[in-house]
C-alpha positions in Angstrom: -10.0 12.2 2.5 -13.2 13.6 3.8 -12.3 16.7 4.2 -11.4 16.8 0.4 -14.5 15.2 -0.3 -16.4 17.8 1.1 -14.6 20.3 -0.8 -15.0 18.8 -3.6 -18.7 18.6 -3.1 -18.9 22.0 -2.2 -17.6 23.2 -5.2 -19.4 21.2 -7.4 -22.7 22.9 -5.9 -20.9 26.2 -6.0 -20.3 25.2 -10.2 -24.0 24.2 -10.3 -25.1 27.3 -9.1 -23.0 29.5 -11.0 -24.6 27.3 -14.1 -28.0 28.4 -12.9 -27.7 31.7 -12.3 -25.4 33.7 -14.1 -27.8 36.2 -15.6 -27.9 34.6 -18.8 -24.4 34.3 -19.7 -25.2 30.7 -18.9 -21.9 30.6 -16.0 -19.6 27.2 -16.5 -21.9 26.1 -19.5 -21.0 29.1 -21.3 -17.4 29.0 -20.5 -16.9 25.4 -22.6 -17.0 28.1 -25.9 -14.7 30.6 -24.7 -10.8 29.9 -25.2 -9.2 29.0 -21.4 -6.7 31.2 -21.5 -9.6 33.8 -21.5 -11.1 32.5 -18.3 -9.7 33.1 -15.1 -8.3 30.4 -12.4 -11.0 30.0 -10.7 -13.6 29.2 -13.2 -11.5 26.5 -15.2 -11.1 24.8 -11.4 -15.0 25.1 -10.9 -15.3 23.4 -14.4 -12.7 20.9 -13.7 -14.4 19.7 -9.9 -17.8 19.6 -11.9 -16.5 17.1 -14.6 -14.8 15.4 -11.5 -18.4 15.4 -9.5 -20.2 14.3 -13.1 -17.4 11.2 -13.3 -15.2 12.6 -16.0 -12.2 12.0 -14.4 -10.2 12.4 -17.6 -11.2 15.7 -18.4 -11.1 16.9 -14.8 -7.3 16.1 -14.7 -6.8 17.9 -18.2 -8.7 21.0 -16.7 -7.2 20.5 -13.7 -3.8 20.8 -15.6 -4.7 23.9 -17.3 -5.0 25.5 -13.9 -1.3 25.3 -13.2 -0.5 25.7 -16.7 -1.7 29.1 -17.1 -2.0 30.6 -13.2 1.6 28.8 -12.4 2.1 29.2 -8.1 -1.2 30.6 -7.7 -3.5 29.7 -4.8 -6.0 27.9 -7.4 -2.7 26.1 -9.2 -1.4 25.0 -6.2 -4.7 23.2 -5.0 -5.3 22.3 -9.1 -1.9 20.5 -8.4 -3.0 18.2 -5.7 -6.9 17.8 -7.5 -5.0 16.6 -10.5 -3.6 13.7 -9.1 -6.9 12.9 -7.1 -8.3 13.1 -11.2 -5.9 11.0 -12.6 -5.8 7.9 -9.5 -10.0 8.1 -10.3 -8.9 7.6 -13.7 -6.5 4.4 -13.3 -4.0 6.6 -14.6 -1.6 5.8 -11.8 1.7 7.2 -13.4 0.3 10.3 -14.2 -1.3 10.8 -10.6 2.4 9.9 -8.8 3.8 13.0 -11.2 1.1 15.4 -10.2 1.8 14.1 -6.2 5.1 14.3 -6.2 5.0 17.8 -8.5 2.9 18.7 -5.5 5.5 17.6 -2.9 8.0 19.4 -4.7 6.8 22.4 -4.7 4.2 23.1 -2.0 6.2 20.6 0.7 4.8 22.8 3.6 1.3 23.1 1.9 -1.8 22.1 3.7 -2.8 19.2 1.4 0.7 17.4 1.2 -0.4 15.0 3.4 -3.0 14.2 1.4 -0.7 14.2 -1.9 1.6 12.1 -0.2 -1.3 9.9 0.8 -2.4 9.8 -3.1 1.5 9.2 -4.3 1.5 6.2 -2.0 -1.8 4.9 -3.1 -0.5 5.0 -6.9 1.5 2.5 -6.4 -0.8 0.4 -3.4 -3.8 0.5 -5.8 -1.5 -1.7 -8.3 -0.8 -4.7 -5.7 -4.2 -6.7 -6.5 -1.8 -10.1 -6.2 0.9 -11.8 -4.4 1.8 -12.5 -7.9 3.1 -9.4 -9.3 5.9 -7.6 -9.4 6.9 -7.0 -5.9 8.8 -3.5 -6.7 5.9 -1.8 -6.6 4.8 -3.2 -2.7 8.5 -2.3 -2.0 7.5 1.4 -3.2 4.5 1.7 -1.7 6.1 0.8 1.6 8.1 3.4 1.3 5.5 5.8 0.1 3.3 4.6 3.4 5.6 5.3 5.5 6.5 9.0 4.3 2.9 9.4 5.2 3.0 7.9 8.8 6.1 9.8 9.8 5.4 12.8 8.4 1.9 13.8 8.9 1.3 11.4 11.7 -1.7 13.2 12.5 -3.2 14.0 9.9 -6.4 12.0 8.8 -4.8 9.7 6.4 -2.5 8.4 8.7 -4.7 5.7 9.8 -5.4 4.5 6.8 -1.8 4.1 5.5 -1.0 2.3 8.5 -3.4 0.1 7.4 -2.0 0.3 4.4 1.3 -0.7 5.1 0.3 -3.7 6.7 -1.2 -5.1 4.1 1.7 -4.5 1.6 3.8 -6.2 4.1 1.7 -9.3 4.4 2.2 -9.4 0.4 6.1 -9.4 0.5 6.0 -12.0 3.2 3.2 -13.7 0.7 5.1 -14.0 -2.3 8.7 -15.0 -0.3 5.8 -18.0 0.7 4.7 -18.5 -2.9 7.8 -18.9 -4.0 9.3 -21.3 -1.1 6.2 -23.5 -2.0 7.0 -24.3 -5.5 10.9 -25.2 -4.6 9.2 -27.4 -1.8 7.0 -28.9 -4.3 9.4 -29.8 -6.6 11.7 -31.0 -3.5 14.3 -28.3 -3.8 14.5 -28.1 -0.3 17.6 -25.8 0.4 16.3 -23.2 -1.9 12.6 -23.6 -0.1 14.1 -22.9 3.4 15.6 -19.9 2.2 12.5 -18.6 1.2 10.8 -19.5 4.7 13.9 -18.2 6.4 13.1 -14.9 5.1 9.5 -14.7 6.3 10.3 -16.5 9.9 13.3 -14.0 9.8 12.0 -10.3 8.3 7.7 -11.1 8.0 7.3 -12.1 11.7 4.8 -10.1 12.1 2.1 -10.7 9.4 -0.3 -13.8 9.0 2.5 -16.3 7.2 4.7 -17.1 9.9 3.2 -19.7 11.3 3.0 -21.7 7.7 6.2 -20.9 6.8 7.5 -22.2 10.2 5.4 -25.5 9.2 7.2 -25.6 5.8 10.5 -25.4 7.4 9.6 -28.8 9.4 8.1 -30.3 6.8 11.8 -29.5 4.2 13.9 -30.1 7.2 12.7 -33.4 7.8 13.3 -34.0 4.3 16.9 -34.0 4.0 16.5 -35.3 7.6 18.0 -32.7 9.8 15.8 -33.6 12.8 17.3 -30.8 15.3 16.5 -28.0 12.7 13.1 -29.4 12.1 12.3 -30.2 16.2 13.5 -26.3 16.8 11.3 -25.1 14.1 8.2 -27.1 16.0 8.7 -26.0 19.2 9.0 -22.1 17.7 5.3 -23.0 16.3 4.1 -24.5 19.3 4.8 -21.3 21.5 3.8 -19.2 19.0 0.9 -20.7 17.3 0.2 -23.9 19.3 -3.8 -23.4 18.8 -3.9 -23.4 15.0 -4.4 -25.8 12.1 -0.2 -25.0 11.3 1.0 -26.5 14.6 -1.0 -29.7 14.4 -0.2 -30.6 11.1 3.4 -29.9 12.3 3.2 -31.9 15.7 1.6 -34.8 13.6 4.9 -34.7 11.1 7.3 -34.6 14.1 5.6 -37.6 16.2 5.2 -39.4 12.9 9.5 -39.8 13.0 9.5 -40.1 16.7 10.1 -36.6 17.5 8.9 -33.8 19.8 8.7 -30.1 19.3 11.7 -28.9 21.0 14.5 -26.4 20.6 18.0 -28.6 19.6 21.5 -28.0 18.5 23.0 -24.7 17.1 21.0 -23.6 13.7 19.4 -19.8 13.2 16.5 -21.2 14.7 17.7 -22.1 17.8 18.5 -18.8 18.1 15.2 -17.6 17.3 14.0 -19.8 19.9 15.8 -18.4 22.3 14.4 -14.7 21.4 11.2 -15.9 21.9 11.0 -17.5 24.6 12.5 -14.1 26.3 9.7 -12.2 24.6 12.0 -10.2 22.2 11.0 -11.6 19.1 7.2 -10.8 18.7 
């Protein structure tokens, strides 16, 4: 991303320059009256980077198109391609900016800024995910998206970042699965509440939810009072999370009935149990 910056930059000045000094035919200025298809590649991308640098996203992408409309497979096309995409995600036009990726992709797969088109095809979607409340297709896709760019182009310099990245969508699947087994527990649907927390204890181990949704099986399994279930669910928590907020309140629930934290009977969480305590679960 830096790297493109600087290029972008670069040209920009290089657009600037040309402006200033082009022997009175006024350089990029004096382009704006001529007809593109009378210009050549190059000077319709230096126009396009300097309505980019001048925060004209719009009409970057538009110039940006013309590029690889008239000078189709071209060196200048093929980086227009890419640019394009960069214009329209600066624009909020997110749809547009995952055709011009993935048009890059498509064509240029072996081209020395897919990894950065992939980076900006995953990031079309990722930029959309602003709450656990949406629709969660578009985390699923940028999952996806994410990962193309970790496996792929594992060292380029946007790997980092989507690993990130990915993280953070993750958290938001495991988040809504959470949102969702909340309001059935509120409204004491219990069965359908534990399938919900199954799915985060089960798939979302990883991310910052387990140990509530381990607290919100105790708390629905106690409920419909199936003690072992709930115990087993306690005693995960307490070897997991024992030093948080999640584990107390759930300790507190369990002593309240009589009960300890401990793994009992035969349930899917006994079996999770087990996998932690040999260290294969985490």
């Amino acid at each position: 991303m830096a790297m493109m910056t600087m290029r972008i930059a670069a040209l920009a000045c290089m657009g600037f320059a040309l402006a200033g000094c082009g022997g009175g035919d006024g350089g990029i200025f004096a382009s704006r009256d001529v007809p593109l298809e009378n210009l050549d590649a190059e000077t319709i991308y230096k126009r396009a980077e300097l309505e980019l640098e001048t925060d004209d996203p719009e009409d970057a992408a538009e110039y940006f198109g013309e590029v690889e409309r008239l000078y189709p497979y071209s060196e200048w096309g093929r980086r227009a391609l890419v640019m394009q995409a960069l214009a329209y995600h600066r624009d909020g036009n997110f749809e547009s900016a995952r055709g011009a990726a993935q048009r890059y992709l498509q064509f240029y797969p072996n081209g020395e800024d897919a990894a950065y088109a992939q980076y900006l095809l995953a990031l079309s979607y990722y930029d959309q995910i602003d709450d656990v409340g949406r629709d969660q297709g578009l985390t699923f896709q940028a999952l996806q998206a994410l990962r193309g760019v970790i496996e792929r182009y594992p060292d380029s310099e946007y790997a980092q970042s989507a690993v990130l990245k990915f993280d953070l969508a993750f958290d938001h699947l495991a988040g809504k699965e959470m949102e969702i087994g909340r309001y059935y527990l509120k409204r004491q649907h219990y069965p359908a509440a534990i399938n919900r927390f199954r799915v985060v204890v089960e798939d979302f181990q990883t991310t910052t939810h387990t140990p509530e949704a381990l607290l919100r099986l105790v708390e629905s399994y106690l409920s419909l009072g199936l003690t072992s279930e709930a115990q087993t669910a306690g005693a995960i928590l307490g070897y997991n999370y024992q030093s948080t907020p999640w584990y107390e309140d759930a300790y507190a629930l369990l002593a309240g009935r009589g009960l300890q934290p401990e793994a009992q009977g035969d349930s899917w969480l006994n079996s999770v149990y087990r996998q932690v305590v040999r260290g294969e679960w985490l």
